[in-house]
C-alpha positions, 0 to 999 in steps of 0.5 A, a space after each residue: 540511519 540515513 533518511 530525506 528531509 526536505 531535499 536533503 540526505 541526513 542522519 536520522 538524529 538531525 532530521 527535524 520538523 517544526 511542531 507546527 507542521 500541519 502533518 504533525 497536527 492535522 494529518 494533512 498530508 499523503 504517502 507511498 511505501 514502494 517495494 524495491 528488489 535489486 534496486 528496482 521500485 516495484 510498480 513504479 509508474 503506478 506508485 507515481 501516480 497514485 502520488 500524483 493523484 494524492 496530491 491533486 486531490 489534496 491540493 498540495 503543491 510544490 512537490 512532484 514526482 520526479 522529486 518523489 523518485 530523488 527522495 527514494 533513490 538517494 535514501 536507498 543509495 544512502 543506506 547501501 540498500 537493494 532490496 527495501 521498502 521505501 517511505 514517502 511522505 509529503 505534508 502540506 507543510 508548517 504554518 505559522 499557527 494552528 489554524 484548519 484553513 491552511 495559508 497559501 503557498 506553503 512550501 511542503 514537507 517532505 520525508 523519506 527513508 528506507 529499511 531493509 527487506 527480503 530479496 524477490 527470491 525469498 517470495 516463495 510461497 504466498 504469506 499466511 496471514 490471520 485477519 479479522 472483519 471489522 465495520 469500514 468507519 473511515 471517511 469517504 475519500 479513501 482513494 488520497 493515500 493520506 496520512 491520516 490513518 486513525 480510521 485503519 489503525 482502530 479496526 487492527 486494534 479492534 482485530 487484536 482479540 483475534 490474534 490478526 494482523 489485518 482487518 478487512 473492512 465491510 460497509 453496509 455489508 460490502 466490503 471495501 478494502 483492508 486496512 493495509 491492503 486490497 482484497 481479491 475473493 477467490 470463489 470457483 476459480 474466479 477471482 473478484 475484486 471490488 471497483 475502485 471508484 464505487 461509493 465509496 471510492 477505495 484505494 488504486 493499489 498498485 499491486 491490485 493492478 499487478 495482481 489482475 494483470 498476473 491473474 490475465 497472464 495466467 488465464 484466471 477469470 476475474 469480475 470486478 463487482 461489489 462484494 458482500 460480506 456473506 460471500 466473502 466468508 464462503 470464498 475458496 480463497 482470500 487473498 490480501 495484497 500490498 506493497 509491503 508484503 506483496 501477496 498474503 493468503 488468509 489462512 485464520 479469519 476472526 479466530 477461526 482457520 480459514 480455507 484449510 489453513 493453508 495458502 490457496 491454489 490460486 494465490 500461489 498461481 499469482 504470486 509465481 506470476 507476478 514473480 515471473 513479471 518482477 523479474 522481467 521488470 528487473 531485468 528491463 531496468 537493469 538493461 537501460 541502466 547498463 
């Protein structure tokens, strides 16, 4: 396997960092995963971004998005790779000893790799997927894509007893986000998403943003609002989407078969559209590149 290490393309075997990376020992560092399809980053625009934003909010310095776009096509060239899912990460970088306050003009980290995925055409159907509600315990500053992901990762071991893969997270009895995801409720034909600078702030996911945009395009009624956790349980509907599985309908929460145990109307009418819109983007960008 070939992966990017600090500007440089190499066998995963030779790829080292020293122990004394502050992402090793703090956490201190952020990420993207982005969707490729026939060579073609999926949101790419909004996944630099939101890097970019990470990084501001981090103050982490040195490392930019046109770095971030090298990194990413040179591990899917490496690898021989159309159709993936690449991994960023950019640590603040290693420091000479442990220390919270990190010293200035560190020079930062950076890893990526790719692993290989289905192509757009196996996006048939909407993904069924079994989740589990658990209380939203993390820090406050969830919009910065950090790494330090102790917060998510004890809600899905906590949602295991229930068999699910994700967990939907509830904070005074609204919900926030998902684990790996954004949420859209689905209730009466209209689909409703949390705002994603309420208190706390949530993620900018990027397929949040692809969704909505299918869902306008497609004459769907959408309210960003708060959402309560007693209406999230009575929703026609729950619908989870990421950049790694794109779009995924509930189908089993806590245990118990959720909205028919089938994917709904309305994340099959968005996942067509947003089908539709990825291939118009591919289209694009292999029109400019020829």
């Amino acid at each position: 396997m070939q992966v990017w290490l600090n500007d440089r393309v190499l066998p995963l075997e030779q790829a080292h960092i020293s122990p004394f990376d502050r992402g090793f020992l703090f956490g201190d560092g952020v990420y993207e995963m982005v969707r490729f399809f026939d060579g073609v980053g999926m949101a790419m625009p909004s996944h630099l971004s939101r890097l970019q934003r990470s990084l501001h909010l981090a103050r982490i310095e040195g490392f930019t998005t046109i770095h971030a776009q090298q990194a990413m096509l040179a591990v899917l060239h490496a690898e021989s790779l159309r159709d993936a899912t690449v991994y960023l990460q950019v640590t603040r970088g290693a420091a000479p000893t442990r220390t919270h306050l990190p010293p200035t003009e560190l020079r930062p980290t950076s890893f990526a790799y790719a692993v290989p995925r289905g192509s757009l055409e196996t996006l048939q159907a909407p993904t069924a997927i079994a989740v589990s509600m658990q209380p939203d315990e993390r820090w406050l500053r969830c919009e910065i894509k950090s790494t330090s992901l102790m917060g998510t990762i004890l809600p899905m071991l906590a949602g295991r007893e229930h068999e699910a893969d994700e967990a939907l997270l509830v904070r005074d009895g609204l919900l926030s986000e998902g684990s790996t995801s954004n949420v859209l409720m689905v209730k009466h034909g209209v689909v409703v998403t949390p705002p994603l600078n309420d208190d706390p702030a949530i993620l900018h996911g990027t397929m949040r943003e692809f969704a909505l945009e299918a869902a306008e395009k497609e004459g769907i009624p959408v309210e960003i609002r708060r959402v309560r956790e007693a209406e999230l349980r009575a929703a026609d509907e729950i619908v989870i989407v990421s950049s790694s599985r794109v779009l995924a309908s509930v189908t089993r929460l806590d245990g118990k078969v959720f909205g028919g145990g089938e994917p709904g109307p309305i994340a099959s009418q968005l996942l067509r559209r947003m089908r539709l819109d990825l291939r118009a983007v591919i289209a694009a960008a292999n029109a400019t590149a020829d």
